[in-house]
ROTOR-574874 format. One line per 10 residues: their letters; for each residue x, y, z of C-alpha. Coordinates in nm, 3 decimals, decimal comma, always signed. Each point is the difference from the previous one (the first is absolute). Layout:
residues N
a = X/Y/Z  ...
This chain:
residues 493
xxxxxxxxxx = +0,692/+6,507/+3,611  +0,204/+0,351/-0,060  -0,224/+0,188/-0,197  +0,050/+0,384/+0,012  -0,300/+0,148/+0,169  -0,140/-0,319/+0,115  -0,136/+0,010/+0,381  +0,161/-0,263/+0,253  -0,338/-0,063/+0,126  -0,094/-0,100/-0,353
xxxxxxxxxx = +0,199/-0,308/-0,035  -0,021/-0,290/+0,197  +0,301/-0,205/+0,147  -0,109/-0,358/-0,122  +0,269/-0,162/+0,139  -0,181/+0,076/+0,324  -0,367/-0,147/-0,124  +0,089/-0,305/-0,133  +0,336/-0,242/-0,131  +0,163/+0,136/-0,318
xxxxxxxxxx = -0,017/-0,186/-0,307  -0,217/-0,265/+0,167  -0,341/-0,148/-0,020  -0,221/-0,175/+0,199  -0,025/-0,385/+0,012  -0,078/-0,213/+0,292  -0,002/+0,248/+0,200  +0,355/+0,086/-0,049  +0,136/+0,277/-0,201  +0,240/-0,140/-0,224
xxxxxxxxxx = +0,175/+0,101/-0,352  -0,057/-0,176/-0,337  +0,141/-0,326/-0,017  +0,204/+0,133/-0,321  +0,134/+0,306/+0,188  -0,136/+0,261/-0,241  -0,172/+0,273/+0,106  -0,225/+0,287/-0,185  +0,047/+0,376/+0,026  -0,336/+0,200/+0,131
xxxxxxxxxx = +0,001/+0,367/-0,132  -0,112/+0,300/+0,093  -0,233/+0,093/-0,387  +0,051/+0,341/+0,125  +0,391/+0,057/+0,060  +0,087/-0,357/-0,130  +0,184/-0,055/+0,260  +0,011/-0,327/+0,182  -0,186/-0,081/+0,305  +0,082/-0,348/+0,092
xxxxxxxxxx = +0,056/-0,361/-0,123  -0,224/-0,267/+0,012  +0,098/-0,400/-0,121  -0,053/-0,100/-0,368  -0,165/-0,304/+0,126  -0,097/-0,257/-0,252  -0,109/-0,348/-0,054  +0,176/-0,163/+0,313  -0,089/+0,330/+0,223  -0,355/-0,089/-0,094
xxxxxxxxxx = +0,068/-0,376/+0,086  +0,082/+0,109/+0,350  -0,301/+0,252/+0,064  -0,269/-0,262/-0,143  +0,176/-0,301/+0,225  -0,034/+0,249/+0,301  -0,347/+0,098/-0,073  -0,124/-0,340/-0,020  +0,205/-0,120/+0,323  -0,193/+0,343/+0,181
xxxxxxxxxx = -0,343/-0,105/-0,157  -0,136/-0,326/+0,221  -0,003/+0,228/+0,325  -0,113/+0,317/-0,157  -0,259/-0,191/-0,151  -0,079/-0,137/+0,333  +0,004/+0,306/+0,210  -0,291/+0,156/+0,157  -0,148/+0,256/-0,232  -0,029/+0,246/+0,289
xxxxxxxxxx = +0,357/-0,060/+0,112  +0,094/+0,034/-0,407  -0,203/+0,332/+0,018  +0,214/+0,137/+0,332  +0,318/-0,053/-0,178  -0,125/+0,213/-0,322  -0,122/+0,276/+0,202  +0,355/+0,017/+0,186  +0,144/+0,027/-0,399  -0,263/+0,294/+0,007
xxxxxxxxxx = +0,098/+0,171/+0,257  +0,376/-0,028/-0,066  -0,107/+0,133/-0,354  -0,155/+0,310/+0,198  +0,351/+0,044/+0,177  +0,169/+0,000/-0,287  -0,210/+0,184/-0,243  +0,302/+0,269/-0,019  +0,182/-0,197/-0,082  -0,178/-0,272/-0,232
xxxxxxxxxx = -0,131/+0,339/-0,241  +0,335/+0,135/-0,038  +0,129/-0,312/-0,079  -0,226/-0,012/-0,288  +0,021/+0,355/-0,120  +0,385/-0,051/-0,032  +0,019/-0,304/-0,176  -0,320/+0,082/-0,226  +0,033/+0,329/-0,012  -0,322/+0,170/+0,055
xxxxxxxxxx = -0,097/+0,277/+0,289  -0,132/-0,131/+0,327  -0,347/-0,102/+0,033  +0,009/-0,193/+0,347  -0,324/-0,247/-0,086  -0,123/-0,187/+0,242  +0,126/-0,343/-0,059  -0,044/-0,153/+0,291  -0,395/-0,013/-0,055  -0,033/-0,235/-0,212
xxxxxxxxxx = +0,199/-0,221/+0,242  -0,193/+0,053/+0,286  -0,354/-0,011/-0,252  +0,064/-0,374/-0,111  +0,147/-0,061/+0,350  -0,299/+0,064/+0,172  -0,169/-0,283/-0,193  +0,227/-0,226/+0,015  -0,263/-0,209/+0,250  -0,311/+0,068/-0,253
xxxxxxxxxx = +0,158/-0,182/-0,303  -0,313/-0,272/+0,024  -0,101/-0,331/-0,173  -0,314/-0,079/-0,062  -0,243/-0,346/+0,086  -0,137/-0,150/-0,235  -0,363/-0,238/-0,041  +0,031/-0,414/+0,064  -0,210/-0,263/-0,072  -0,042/-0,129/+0,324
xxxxxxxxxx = +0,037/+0,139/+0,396  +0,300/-0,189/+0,042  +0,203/+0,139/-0,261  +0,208/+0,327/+0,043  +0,127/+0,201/-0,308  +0,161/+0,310/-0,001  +0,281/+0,188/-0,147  +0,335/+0,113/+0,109  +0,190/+0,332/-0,120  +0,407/-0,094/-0,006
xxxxxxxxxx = +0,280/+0,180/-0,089  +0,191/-0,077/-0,332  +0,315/-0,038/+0,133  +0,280/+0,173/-0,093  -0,097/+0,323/-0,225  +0,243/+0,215/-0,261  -0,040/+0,387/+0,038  +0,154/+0,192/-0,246  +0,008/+0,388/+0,042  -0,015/+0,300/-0,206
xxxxxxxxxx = +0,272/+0,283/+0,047  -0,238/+0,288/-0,015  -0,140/-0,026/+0,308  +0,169/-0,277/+0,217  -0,100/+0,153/+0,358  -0,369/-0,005/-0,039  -0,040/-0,310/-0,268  +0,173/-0,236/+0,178  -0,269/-0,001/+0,341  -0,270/-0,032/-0,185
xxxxxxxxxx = +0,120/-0,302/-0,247  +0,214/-0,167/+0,300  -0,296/+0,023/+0,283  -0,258/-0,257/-0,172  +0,232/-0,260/-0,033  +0,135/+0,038/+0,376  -0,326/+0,080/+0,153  -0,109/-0,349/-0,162  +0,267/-0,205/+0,092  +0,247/-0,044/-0,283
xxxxxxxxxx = +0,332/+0,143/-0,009  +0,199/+0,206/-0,256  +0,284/+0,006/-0,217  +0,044/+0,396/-0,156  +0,159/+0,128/-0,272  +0,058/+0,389/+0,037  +0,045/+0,151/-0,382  +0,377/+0,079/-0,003  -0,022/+0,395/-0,045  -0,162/+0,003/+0,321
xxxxxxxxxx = +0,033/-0,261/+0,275  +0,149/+0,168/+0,296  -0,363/+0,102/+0,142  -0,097/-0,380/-0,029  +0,291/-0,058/+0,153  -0,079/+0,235/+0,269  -0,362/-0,128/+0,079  +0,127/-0,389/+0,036  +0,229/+0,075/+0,245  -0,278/+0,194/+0,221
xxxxxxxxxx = -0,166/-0,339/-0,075  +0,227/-0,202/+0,154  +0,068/+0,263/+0,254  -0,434/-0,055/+0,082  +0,102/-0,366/+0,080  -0,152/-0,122/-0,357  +0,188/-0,338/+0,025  +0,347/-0,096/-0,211  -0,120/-0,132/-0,337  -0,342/+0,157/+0,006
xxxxxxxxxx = +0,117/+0,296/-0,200  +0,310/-0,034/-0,198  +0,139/+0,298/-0,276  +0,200/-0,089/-0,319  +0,184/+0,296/-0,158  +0,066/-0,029/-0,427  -0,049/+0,047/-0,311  -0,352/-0,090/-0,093  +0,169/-0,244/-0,277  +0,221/-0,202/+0,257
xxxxxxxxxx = -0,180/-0,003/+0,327  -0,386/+0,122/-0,127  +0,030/-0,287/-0,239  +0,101/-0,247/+0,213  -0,262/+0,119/+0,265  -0,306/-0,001/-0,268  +0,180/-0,400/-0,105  +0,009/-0,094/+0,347  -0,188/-0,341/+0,029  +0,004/+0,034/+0,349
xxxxxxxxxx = -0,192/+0,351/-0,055  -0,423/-0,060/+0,050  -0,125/+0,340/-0,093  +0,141/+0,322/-0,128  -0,079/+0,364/+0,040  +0,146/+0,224/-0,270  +0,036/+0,352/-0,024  +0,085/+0,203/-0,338  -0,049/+0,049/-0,361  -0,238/-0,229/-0,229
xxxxxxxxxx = +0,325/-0,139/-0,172  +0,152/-0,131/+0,296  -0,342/-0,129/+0,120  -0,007/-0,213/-0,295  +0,360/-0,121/+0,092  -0,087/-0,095/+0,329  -0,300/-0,192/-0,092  +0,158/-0,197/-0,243  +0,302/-0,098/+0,264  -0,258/-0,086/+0,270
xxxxxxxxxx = -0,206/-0,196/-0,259  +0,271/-0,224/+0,005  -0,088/-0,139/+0,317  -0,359/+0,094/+0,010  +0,015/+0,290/+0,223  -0,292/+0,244/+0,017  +0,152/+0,386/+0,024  -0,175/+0,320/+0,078  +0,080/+0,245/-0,233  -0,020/+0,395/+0,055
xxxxxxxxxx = +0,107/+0,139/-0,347  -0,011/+0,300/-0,169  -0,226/+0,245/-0,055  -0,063/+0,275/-0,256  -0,290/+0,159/+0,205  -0,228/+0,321/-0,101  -0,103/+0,277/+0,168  -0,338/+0,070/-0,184  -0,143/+0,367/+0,050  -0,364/+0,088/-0,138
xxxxxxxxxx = -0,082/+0,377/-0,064  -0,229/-0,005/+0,338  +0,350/-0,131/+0,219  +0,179/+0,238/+0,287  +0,310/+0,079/-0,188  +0,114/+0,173/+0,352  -0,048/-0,355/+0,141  +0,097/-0,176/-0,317  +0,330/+0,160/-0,093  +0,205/-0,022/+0,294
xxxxxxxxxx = -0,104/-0,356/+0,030  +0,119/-0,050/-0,355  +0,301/+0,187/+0,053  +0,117/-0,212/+0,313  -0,100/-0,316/-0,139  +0,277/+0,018/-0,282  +0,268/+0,166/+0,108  -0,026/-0,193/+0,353  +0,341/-0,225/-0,018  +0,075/+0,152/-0,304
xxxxxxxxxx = -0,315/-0,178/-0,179  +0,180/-0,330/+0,121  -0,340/-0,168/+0,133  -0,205/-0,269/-0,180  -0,341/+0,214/+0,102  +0,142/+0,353/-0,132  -0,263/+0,158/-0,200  +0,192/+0,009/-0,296  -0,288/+0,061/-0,249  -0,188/+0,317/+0,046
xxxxxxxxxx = -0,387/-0,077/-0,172  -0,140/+0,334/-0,004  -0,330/+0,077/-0,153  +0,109/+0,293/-0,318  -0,227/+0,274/+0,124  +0,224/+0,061/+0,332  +0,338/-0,163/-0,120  +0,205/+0,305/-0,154  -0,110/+0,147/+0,346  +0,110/-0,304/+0,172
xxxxxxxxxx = +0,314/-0,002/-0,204  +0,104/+0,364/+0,111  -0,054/-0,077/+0,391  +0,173/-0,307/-0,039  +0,306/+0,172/-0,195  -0,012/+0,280/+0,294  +0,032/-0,240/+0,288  +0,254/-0,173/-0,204  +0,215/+0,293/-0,062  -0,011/+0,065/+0,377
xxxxxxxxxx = +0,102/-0,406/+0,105  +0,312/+0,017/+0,199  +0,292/-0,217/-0,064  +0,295/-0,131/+0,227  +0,217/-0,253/+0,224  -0,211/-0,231/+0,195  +0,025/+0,223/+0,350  -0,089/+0,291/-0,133  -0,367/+0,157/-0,028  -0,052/-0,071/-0,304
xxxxxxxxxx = -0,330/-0,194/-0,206  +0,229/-0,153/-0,225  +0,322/-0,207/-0,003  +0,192/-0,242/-0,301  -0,101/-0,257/-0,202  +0,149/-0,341/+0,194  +0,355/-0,008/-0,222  +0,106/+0,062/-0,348  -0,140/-0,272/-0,188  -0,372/+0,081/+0,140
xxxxxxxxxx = +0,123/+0,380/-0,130  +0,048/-0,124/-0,294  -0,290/-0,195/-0,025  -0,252/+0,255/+0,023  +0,221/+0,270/-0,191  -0,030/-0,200/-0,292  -0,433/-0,051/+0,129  +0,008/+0,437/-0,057  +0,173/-0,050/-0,328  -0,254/-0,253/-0,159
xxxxxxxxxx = -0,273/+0,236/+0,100  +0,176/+0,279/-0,193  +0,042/-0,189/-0,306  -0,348/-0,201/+0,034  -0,158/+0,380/-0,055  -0,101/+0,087/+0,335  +0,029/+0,370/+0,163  +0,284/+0,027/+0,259  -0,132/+0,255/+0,269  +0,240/+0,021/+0,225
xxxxxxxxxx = +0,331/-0,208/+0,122  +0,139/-0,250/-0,212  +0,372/+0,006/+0,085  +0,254/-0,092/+0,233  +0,087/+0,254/+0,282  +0,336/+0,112/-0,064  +0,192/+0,231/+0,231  +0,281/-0,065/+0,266  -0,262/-0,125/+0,217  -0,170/-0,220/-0,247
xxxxxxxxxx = +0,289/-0,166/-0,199  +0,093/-0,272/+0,240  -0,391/-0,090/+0,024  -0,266/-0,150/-0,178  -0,220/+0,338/+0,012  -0,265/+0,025/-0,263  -0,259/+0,287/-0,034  -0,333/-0,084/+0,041  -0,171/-0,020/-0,354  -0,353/+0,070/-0,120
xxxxxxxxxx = -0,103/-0,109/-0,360  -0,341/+0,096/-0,172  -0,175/-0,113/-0,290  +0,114/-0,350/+0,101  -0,168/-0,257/-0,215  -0,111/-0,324/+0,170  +0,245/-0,203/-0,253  +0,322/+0,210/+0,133  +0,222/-0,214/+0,185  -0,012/+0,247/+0,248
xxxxxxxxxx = -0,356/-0,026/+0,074  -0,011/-0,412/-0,022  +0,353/-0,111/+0,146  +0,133/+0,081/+0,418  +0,254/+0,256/-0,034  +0,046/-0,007/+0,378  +0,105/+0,350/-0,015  -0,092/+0,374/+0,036  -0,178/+0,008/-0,327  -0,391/+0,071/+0,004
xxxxxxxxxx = -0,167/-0,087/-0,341  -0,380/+0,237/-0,095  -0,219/-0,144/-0,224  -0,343/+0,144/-0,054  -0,331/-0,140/+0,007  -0,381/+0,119/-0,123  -0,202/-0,287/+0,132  -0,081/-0,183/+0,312  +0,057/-0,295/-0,201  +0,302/+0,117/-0,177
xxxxxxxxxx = +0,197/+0,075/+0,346  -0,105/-0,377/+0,099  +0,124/-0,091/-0,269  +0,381/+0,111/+0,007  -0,019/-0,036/+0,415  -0,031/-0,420/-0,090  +0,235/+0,099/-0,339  +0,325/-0,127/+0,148  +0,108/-0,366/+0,084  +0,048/+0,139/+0,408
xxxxxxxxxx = -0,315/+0,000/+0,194  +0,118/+0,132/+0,373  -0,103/+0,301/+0,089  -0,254/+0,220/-0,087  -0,064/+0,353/+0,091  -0,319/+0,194/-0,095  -0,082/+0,365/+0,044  -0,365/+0,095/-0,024  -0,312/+0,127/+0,190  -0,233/-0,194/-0,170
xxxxxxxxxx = -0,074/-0,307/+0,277  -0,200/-0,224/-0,275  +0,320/+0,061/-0,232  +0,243/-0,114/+0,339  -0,227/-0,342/+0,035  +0,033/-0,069/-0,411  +0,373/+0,062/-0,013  +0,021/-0,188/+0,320  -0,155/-0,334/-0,138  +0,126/+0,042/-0,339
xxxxxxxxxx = +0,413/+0,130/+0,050  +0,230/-0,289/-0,039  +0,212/+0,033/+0,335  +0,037/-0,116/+0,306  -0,069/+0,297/+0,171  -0,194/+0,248/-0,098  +0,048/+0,389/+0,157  -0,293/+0,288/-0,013  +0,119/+0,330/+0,036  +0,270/-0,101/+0,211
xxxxxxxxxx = +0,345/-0,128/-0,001  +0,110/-0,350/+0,074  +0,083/-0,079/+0,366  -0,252/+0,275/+0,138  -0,305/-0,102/+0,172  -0,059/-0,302/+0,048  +0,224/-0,286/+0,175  +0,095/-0,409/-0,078  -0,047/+0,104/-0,357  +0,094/-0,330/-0,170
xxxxxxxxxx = +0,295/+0,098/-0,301  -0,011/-0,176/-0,349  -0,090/+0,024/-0,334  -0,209/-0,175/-0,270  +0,149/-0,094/-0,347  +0,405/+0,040/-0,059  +0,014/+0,224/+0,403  -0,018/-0,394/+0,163  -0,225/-0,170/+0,167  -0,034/-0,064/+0,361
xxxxxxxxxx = -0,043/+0,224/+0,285  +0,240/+0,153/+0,275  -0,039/+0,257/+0,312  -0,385/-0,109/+0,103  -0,089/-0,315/+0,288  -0,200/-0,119/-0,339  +0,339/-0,068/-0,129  +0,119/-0,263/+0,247  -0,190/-0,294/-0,121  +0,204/+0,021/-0,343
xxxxxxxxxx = +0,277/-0,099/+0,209  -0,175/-0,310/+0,133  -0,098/-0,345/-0,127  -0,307/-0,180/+0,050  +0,002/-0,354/+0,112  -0,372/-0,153/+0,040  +0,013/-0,243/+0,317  -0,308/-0,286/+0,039  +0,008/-0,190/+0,327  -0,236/-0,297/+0,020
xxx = -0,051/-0,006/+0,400  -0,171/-0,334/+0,069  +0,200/-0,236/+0,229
């Protein structure tokens, strides 16, 4: 990359951290069997970063038939020699974190934000020995019944571009720390940090076959992944839509998938809440990754007596977000390329002609700094009615959507008013009120007067209603990625 005013020690040589315009299979790294390759851009300069292979049906053939060869002895291995081997991936993660982040904020786009994705590793690791059966009542002394917990086999992980560093730990661990191995399909606007991560794998002496990578278009090599007879069990990562996609291709062969979907999660403030708490939260939870993040607080359910002074702080901190290239100090970078731009452009305009008030933002960033990038201000909207597409559908974007409430019941009501049920964030003093909403939100995770990720630790992720179902990033998690086979043993001679 050449860009004018662009650091050296912002771009990375990837020549030098793993094979160009290869993927992972077998342990080898090896182009498409058709030859063709994708471009990887930079959503900020659109410049390219690298090639990867535009692997397809007979890439995926390969990666499966490898899997399965690497399964019998992975299956077989000593949990606590299993565990040794992820911690090693940890570690190397650790090393690498530079490296791994930057990665990811070039091909995504976004500022750095260094999480710690190694935990979740070394979380699920540490129980990879615990993962227990259970015994179960006879009918006579002589009789033994139990049950076992086995792996599936070989499992189909499918990958989300807004966030490959951290999601693909926590969806790859439970099916490794359980014995089965992987076949995973990066999205193709951003596979280089998967790409990345398996080869530290490998690197950790995670054995050929165990983890394999398939680069593509999700309608050549995702759909030949999610067809894959030879696939047991699928973990997908992305919008509703897809979701339905990939169930319906893994129905085929009577897969079961884990789903983490979309979300269209509020941020509900009550008159008695600590907007000084409260607003920065809100603020950082939406323009985070550009609003690119299933769990962005996206709806803002704000009891009427305190929203016009909600609105205002909100509008201030917006007007003070700063903007840029992924290596500068920034809060904010682009959108993930022009189509997603385009995408949640035309979101801002159906809010506009659906009656609601634009605050603040609602265009692209223009400028010779902005023009090559996907740069979109970040948006307010008030008087947002809960029929607005804006306040029902994910805009994955920058754009926060206010809608007043008068009654307790009223903001429970438009909290559960959307199809998504992921996240929900509440803002109050009143304790009895935290228990209620607790019990009655519809979400998989429910946060008081805090934002998501703070506080607590093994938080399993995943939503009720169209957000999934299933469960990631918690030692709760693992069994989903286990069988159970009831054993009897008469013992008489």
């Amino acid at each position: 990359m050449a860009a004018i005013g662009i650091p050296a020690e912002a771009v990375l040589d990837i020549a030098a951290l793993f094979e160009d315009s290869a993927h992972l299979i077998g342990g080898k790294w090896v182009p498409a069997r058709s030859g063709q390759t994708i471009e990887v851009l930079n959503p900020a300069t659109g410049e390219l970063i690298a090639k990867v292979p535009r692997g397809d049906k007979a890439d995926v053939d390969d990666a499966v038939a490898a899997a399965a060869a690497a399964f019998p002895a992975w299956r077989d291995m000593n949990p606590i020699l299993r565990a040794e081997l992820l911690m090693k991936w940890a570690n190397l993660m650790d090393k690498y974190a530079v490296e791994i982040d930057l990665l990811e904020c070039m091909e995504v786009g976004h500022p750095s934000m260094r999480p710690p994705i190694a935990q979740s590793i070394r979380t699920a690791a540490g129980a990879a020995d615990k993962v227990l059966a259970t015994t179960l009542p006879t009918m006579s002394d002589e009789t033994l019944g139990l049950t076992l917990r086995e792996p599936f086999g070989v499992t189909g992980i499918l990958i989300a571009w807004n966030a490959p560093g951290p999601s693909l730990p926590k969806r790859l661990v439970g099916p490794l720390v359980t014995g089965n191995t992987a076949v995973i399909k990066p999205a193709e606007d951003a596979p280089l940090t998967i790409l990345l991560l398996m080869k530290l794998a490998h690197e950790a002496g995670i054995p050929a076959g165990v983890v394999n990578v398939v680069t593509g278009y999700g309608l050549e090599a995702g759909e030949a992944l999610t067809r894959h007879p030879g696939v047991r069990k699928y973990s997908f990562t992305g919008s509703a839509e897809t979701g339905r996609k990939v169930l319906e291709a893994a129905a085929t062969h009577l897969a079961p998938v884990n789903l983490e979907l979309g979300g269209k999660s509020p941020q509900i403030v009550f008159a008695d809440a600590d907007l000084d708490r409260a607003v920065p939260a809100i603020v950082a939870g939406i323009i985070g990754n550009a609003g690119q993040a299933c769990a962005a607080g996206s709806r803002v359910v704000v009891e009427r007596s305190v929203k016009d002074e909600l609105v205002a702080r909100l509008k201030e901190s917006f007007e003070k977000v700063t903007v840029g290239y992924w290596f500068e100090k920034v809060q904010m970078g682009p959108l993930v390329n022009a189509k997603q731009e385009q995408r949640v452009l035309g979101y801002i305009q159906s809010g506009i002609d659906e009656g609601a008030t634009l605050v603040i933002g609602g265009k692209k960033m223009t400028g010779p700094k902005w023009d090559s990038g996907a740069f979109i201000e970040p948006t307010i909207f008030d008087d947002v009615r809960p029929d607005m597409k804006i306040a029902q559908e994910e805009i994955f974007g920058p754009v926060l959507a206010v809608l007043a409430f008068d009654t307790e019941a009223e903001a429970l009501e438009m909290a559960n008013g959307t199809k998504y049920g992921l996240v929900s964030f509440l803002w109050t003093k009143d304790a009895g009120r935290a228990v209620r909403f607790s019990h009655r939100v519809e979400a998989g995770a429910v946060f008081v007067n805090t934002f998501m990720g703070m506080g607590a630790l093994n938080i399993p992720a995943g939503g009720f209603k169209s957000s999934g179902y299933g469960r990631i990033s918690s030692t709760e998690s693992l069994l989903e990625w286990t069988q159970v086979k009831a054993v009897v043993i008469d013992g008489r001679p």
